[in-house]
N, C-alpha and C positions, 0 to 999 in steps of 0.2 A: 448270332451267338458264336459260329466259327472265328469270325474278326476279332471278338471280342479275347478269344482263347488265343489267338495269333498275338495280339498285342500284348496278352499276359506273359506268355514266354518270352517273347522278346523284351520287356520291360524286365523280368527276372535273368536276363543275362546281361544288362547294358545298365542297369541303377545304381548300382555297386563301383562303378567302374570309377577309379583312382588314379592318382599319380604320385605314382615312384618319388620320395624326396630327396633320393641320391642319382637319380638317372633324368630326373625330367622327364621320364616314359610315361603315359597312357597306360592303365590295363587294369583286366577286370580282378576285383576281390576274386579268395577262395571263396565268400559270401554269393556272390553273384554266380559262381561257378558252380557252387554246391545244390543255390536252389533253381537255376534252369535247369541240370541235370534230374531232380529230385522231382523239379513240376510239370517235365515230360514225361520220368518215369510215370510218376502219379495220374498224368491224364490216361497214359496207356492204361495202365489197372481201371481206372473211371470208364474208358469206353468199355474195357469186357466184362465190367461187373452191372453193368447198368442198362436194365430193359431201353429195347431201340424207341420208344418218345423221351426215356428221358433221358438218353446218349448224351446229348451237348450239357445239358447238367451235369452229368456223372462226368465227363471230364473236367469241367472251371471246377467243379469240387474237389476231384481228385489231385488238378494240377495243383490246385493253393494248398492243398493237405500236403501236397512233395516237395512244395518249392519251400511250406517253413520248414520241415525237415529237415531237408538237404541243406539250408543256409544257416542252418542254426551250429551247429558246430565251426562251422567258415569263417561267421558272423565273430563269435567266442575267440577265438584262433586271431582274427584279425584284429580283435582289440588288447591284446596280449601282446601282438609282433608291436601293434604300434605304442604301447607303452614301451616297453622295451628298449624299443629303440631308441624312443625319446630319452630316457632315463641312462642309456648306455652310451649314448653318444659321445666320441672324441675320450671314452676309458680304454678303447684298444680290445673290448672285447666284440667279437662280431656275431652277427645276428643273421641265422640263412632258413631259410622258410623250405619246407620241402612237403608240398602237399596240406596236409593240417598238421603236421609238425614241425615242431619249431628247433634249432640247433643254435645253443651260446657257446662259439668257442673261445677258448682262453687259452694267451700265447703264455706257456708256463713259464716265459722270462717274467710278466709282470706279476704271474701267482707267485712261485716261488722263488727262493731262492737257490742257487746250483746245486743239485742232489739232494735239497731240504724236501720236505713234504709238511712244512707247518707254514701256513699260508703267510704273505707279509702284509705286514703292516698296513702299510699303504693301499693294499688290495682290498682291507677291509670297507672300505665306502662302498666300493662296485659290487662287493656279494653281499652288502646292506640295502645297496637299491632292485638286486634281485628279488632279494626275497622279500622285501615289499610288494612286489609286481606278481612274487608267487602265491604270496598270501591272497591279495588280492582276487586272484585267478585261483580257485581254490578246488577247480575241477579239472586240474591239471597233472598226471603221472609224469614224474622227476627222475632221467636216468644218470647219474655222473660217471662220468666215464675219465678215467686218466690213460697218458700215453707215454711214449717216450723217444727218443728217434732208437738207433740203431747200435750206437758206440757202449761198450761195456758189455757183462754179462748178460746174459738171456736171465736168471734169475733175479739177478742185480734190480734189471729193470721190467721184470714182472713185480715185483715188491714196491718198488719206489712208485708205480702207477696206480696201486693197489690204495697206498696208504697216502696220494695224493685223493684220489680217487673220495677217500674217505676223510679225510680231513675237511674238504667240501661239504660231504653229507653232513658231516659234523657240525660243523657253523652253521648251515639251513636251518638243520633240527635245531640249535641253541635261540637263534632269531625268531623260532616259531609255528617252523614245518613241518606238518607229521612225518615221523618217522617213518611211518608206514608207505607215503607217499613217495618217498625216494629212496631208487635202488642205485648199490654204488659198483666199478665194476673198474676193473684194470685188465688191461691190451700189453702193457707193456711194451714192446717194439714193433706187434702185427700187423697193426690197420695206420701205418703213414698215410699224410694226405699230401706228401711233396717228395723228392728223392733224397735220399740218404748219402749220395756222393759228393753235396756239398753243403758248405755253412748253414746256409739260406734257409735250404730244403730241411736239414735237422732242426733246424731256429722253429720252423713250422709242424716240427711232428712233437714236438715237446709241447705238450697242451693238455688240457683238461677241457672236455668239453659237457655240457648239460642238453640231455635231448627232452624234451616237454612234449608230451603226446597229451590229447583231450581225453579224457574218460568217459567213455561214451555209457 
């Protein structure tokens, strides 16, 4: 019975396990990660809850009660990054996994236009195929967030993030998205993710990005 529990765990950290389509890496889902973690917790709980003859039962029951658990949001999560990506490919917007949340960022030269906040034209496909992908995933909390780098008023570009910010929610919701499900939210110039002292770096903080959390 013990072997049997050893090979459980081990098969709930190593089944899952994938390869990167832009690295060529090896490595495990947040699936695989969620429910080894989930079907050790759950053996722990099955040994202290369960009279000593039927110990070794009380954990294979516990561990397979924690292992769908724990991988079931991972599970969820990874089939979302991998649409995604699929669907987003080579539009310039990128796609960054942090945990079970998911981060779309978008370089605001291809959303917008300079200082505009009414999204272009052209952009319309790429936040057509999101929100197909969000519909799809429908147990999904929607954050948009707009940015801006540094150059202009603090005002200026608290406003211009605000109403990029929402111009996005805006299109969601017309495609299909509950309202309720996405919150919108402007930074303005606070949270760069490159330095402000040249081109490059300001090219990269001018962005709009969407965080996608599970709803648990």
């Amino acid at each position: 019975m013990r072997i049997a529990l050893i090979s459980f765990l081990v098969l709930s950290m190593t089944a899952c396990v994938s390869t990167d389509p832009y690295t060529g890496e090896q490595k495990a889902s947040n699936t695989a990660k969620g429910a080894g973690i989930g079907a050790v917790t759950g053996a722990v709980i099955g040994a202290l809850t369960s009279s000593k003859g039927d110990r070794d039962k009380g954990i294979l029951t516990g561990a397979a009660a924690g292992a769908a658990i724990g991988g079931g949001v991972g599970f969820y999560m990874d089939k979302q990054e991998a649409k995604l990506r699929q669907r987003l490919q080579g539009s310039g917007v990128q796609v960054r996994r942090d945990g079970d949340n998911l981060h779309l960022i978008m370089p605001g030269n291809i959303t917008f236009e300079t200082a505009q906040y009414n999204i272009r034209s052209q952009f319309y496909p790429v936040l057509g195929s999101v929100s197909d992908v969000l519909k799809e995933f429908d147990k999904t909390a929607i954050t948009v967030s707009g940015h801006t780098d540094s150059t202009g008023a603090s005002d200026y570009n608290q406003t211009l993030s605000e109403n990029r910010a929402s111009s996005v929610k805006g299109y969601l919701v017309q495609k299909g998205i509950p309202s309720g499900r996405i919150h919108s939210v402007g930074y303005g110039k606070r949270r760069p993710i490159a330095s402000n002292n040249n081109a490059s770096g300001r090219e990269q903080n001018r962005r709009v990005e969407l965080k996608l959390e599970p709803i648990q």
